[in-house]
C-alpha angles and dihedrals in degrees: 000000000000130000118250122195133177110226107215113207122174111227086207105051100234091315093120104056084051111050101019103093086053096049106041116015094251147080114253116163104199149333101251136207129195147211133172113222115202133149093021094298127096107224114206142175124222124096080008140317110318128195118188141149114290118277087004103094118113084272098076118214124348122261088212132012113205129196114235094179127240133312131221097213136086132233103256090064089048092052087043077058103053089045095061083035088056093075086049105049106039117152092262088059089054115112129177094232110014111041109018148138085286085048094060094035096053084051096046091052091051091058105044091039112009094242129100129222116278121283089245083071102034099048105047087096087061093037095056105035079053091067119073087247091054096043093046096049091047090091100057092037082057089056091042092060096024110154116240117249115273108274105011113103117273128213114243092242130010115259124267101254115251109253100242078061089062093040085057093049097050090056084079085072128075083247123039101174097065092034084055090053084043098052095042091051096053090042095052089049092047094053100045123116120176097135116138091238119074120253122272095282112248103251130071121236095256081059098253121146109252105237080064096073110033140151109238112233095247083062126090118198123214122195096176144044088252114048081049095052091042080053091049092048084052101055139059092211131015140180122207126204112195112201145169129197092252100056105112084183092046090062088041094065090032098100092039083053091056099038091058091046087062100047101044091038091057136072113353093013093047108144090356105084129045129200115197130185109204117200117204094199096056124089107296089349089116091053097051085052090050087049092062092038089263112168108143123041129247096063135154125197113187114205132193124182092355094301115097114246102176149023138198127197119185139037081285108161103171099046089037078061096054097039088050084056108042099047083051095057086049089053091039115022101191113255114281085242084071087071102049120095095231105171095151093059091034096063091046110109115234096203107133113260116248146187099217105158115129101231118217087281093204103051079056100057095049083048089054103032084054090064109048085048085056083052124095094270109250126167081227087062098036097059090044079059095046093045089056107045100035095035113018096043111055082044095060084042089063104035096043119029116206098231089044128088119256094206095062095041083060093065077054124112097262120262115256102258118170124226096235098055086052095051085042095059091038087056092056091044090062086055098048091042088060091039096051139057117228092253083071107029098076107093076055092053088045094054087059092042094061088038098059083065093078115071098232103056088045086053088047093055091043098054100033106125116229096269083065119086102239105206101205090053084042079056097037096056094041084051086046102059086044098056092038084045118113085210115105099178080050089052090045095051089048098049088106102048086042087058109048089043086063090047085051094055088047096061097046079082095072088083133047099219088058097035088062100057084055096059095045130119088184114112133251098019099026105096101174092114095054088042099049089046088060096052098049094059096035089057084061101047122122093232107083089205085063096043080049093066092029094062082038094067092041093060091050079050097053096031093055093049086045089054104047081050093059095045088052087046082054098059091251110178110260096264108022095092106096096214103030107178126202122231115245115180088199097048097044099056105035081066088044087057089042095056096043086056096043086054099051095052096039100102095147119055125033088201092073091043090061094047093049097044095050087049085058092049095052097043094050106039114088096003118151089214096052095096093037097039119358107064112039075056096060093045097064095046094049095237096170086059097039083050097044088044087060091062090078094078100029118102105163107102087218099047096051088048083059096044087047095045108051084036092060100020106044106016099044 
């Protein structure tokens, strides 16, 4: 009996742990890669197939070593293996999520013990693409790693990206710089040789080029009993293609096989589906197949909750389509919302709204600059004055004319404002914010109201490091403090500060880079909890010009998580949505709570009854959590009755169809 161990290496050096939680919401303590060490040698996948010495590959020492127990066989049956595995896993095939080092290790410890690596390693693919980040950055780690087309010449090994690629990338996170020294870290990992045995040679032993036969990146391959049923146990629903070299129709429905693997593992189906070829020449590939009664290839088992349902013989296309299909609407039955007829909330638009009136600029500044002069004189104070009425203000003017129309200067190429000049006025609004009390601060919080309009000033916010000032999370704290406050003649004095920070929150939805920080839980750009916070206590002030922007924000709220729903119910590729949200049970319904309650105590604008019950709409409708959670919710606080009771005061024809139709439709 021999000893088997599992080395563990982080790709990132010790950058995850680190900056994970930051970047993507999450712990994740590493990105790990794998090799089995047996008979004296560590075996390894990356360019290739690598063996070395133990301890003595590019990667240096392990950061863990874990025992994987012993093996009965010798080693000339393990070389005879990685001989068979060596067509399988060549550098081309190589991706960074999908067929990796863990990939080859998990099958390799299933041959020599019958167990696979433990579920910390194997599921960090699923762990990351399931975070905003991860989701967002799929896309770019697919073209990384794409497969060449059949019968052109492929590279041995994919190219390491150009930095501005992962730059581009990274700008997915809250925070793109440390996603960009993240990324570049694990590529460069990931692309290192440096093994003392020469990479899987490029063509295959029938003498085809490589990138002919290769695995697609949405397929997992499984050469042993154990690495399938480990798959099976992963995944709520699986198709299996068993398949031999000398299938020609197995080569026929190949690319359909694949094809399908890529549509139905993206986007919506992203980590809940697996797709698995099964090869019976390759290493324990025939006993698997023994395992499920296969005896002829082609054949497809379809496997839902780990027992087989269903099984196709035969290069069928057509019927390989429907079977696929079926067995995903048993795993995944579409939300109940997808069979009501909704036309009310359907025709309601889900653009951001937005206050985006240009307000007389330089009445603003004298109002500002008054202020500050009634102030104890500081040079601090005076060159925040001087910042915003020599430098802000003629940018604005520009940007913004006051006869024209802010909303459609939105839709504008942004103005060329440097990124000094922006840290420089975000610098002076920290020092007026601690010189000067709410009730005074508000012609400062409508400049930057009008400013987040343009996209490159919201890009800038959204991207600012924690050594920068950021101005909305200066505002949000101040608001904060206000609506948390026992004063009432201190909440009275700040009304108008409260309410054009809202408008100013509102309006960080007019562009996709800001609106994610928004809805971000990722510290310490993500701002979702403070804002969340404010809405919950504006939707209750006694001031309806304040309730107004305070339902306004939760429907930017609502509208931009309904949005990024519908685009997953689409299909849409993980990634391609522009403002992806993640769901959060807590968070839902804790608005959910907050906007039942605003309802049942608005007795005065109809305005803010529309806004709040399209919120509602939008934050109910399609949820994942509605049958677990939400309706039990709206049941106990008799939201039917809170929504009919509204009707009363409500005139507009559009507006009570709304009202009557999530009442009865969605709160019934």
């Amino acid at each position: 009996m021999s000893k088997v161990q599992l080395y563990v290496y982080d790709l990132s050096n010790g950058l995850a742990k680190q900056l994970s939680r930051q970047l993507t919401g999450r712990q994740i303590d590493g990105i790990w890669h794998t090799s089995v060490v047996v008979f004296g040698k560590e075996v390894f996948y990356g360019q290739g197939i690598s063996i070395t010495q133990p301890g003595m590959s590019h990667h240096g020492q392990p950061l863990q070593v874990v025992d994987m127990g012993e093996t009965a066989l010798d080693e000339d049956t393990f070389n005879e293996y990685l001989t068979e595995m060596r067509e399988h896993y060549t550098a081309d095939k190589y991706h960074l999520l999908d067929f990796n080092c863990n990939s080859f290790t998990n099958d390799c410890v299933g041959f020599l013990t019958g167990n696979s690596i433990p579920d910390w390693i194997k599921d960090l693919p699923s762990d990351f693409l399931s975070t905003p980040f991860g989701a967002a950055l799929r896309p770019t780690i697919d073209a990384m790693f794409r497969r060449p087309v059949p019968g052109t010449p492929s590279p041995a090994a994919p190219q390491l990206p150009a930095p501005e690629t992962l730059n581009a990338a990274a700008s997915a996170s809250p925070n793109p710089a440390l996603a960009s020294a993240l990324l570049q870290a694990v590529a460069s990992q990931a692309y290192s040789s440096g093994s003392l045995s020469a990479p899987t040679p490029a063509t295959l032993s029938n003498g085809a080029p490589a990138g002919s036969s290769t695995v697609a990146g949405a397929i997992h391959m499984c050469t042993n009993p154990s690495s399938f049923h480990s798959l099976l146990h992963g995944h709520r629903a699986a198709v299996a293609f068993f398949t031999s070299p000398t299938c020609g129709p197995c080569r026929m429905i190949e690319p359909l096989f694949e094809d399908l693997a890529r549509q139905k593992t993206h986007g919506s189906g992203s980590g809940r589906v697996a797709f698995v070829k099964v090869d019976m020449a390759v290493g324990m590939g025939n006993q698997v197949a023994g395992e499920w009664g296969v005896r002829v290839t082609p054949t497809f088992l379809f496997f839902l909750d780990g027992k087989k349902v269903g099984e196709l013989k035969g290069a069928n296309g057509s019927e390989l389509r429907s079977q696929v299909d079926l067995l995903l609407y048993q795993a995944f039955p579409p939300h109940p919302h997808t069979k009501l007829s909704l036309p009310a909330i359907e025709a309601l638009s889900t653009n951001p709204i937005l206050f985006a009136q240009v307000p007389a600029l330089d009445t603003v500044s004298t109002k500002l600059s008054s202020f500050i002069d009634a102030a104890p004189s500081s040079a601090e104070l005076q060159m925040a004055k001087q910042t915003v009425t020599t430098v802000v203000i003629p940018l604005l003017k520009t940007r913004f004319p006051e006869k024209g129309a802010a909303a459609e200067a939105v839709k504008k190429p942004s103005f060329t404002a440097p990124a000094p000049l922006l840290a420089s006025w975000a610098a002076s609004t920290r020092s007026l914010i601690n010189a000067l009390p709410p009730s005074q601060l508000f012609p400062l919080v409508d400049l930057w109201r009008l400013a987040i309009l343009d996209s490159g000033v919201a890009s800038w916010i959204a991207t600012t490091t924690p050594a920068q000032p950021d101005p909305l999370r200066l505002f949000l704290d101040k608001a904060l403090a206000l609506l948390d406050g026992a004063d009432p003649a201190q909440k009275a004095s700040g009304r108008n500060y409260l309410l054009t920070v809202l408008r100013a929150l509102s309006n960080g939805f007019a562009h996709a880079s800001l609106g994610k920080t928004l809805l971000s839980r990722a510290e310490p750009g993500g701002k979702r909890g403070p804002v969340t916070r404010a809405v919950v206590a504006a939707l209750l002030h006694d001031d309806a010009a304040v309730r107004t922007a305070a339902a306004s924000l939760a429907f930017n709220l609502a509208a931009t998580l309904q949005k990024s729903r519908v685009e997953r119910l689409r299909g849409a590729a993980v990634g391609s949505v522009p403002m992806e949200v993640e769901e959060d049970e807590e968070w839902e319904v804790e608005l959910v709570s907050a906007v039942l309650e605003a309802l049942s105590n608005e007795a005065q604008s109809e305005e803010v009854v529309h806004r709040l019950t399209a919120a509602l709409a939008f934050l109910l409708r399609l949820s994942p959590f509605y049958e677990s959670q939400l309706a039990s919710l709206l049941e106990v606080l008799q939201s039917r009755e809170t929504l009919k009771a509204r009707l009363v005061n409500v005139q507009k024809p559009e507006v009570r169809k709304l009202v009557e139709e999530v009442a009865d439709k969605l709160c019934a």
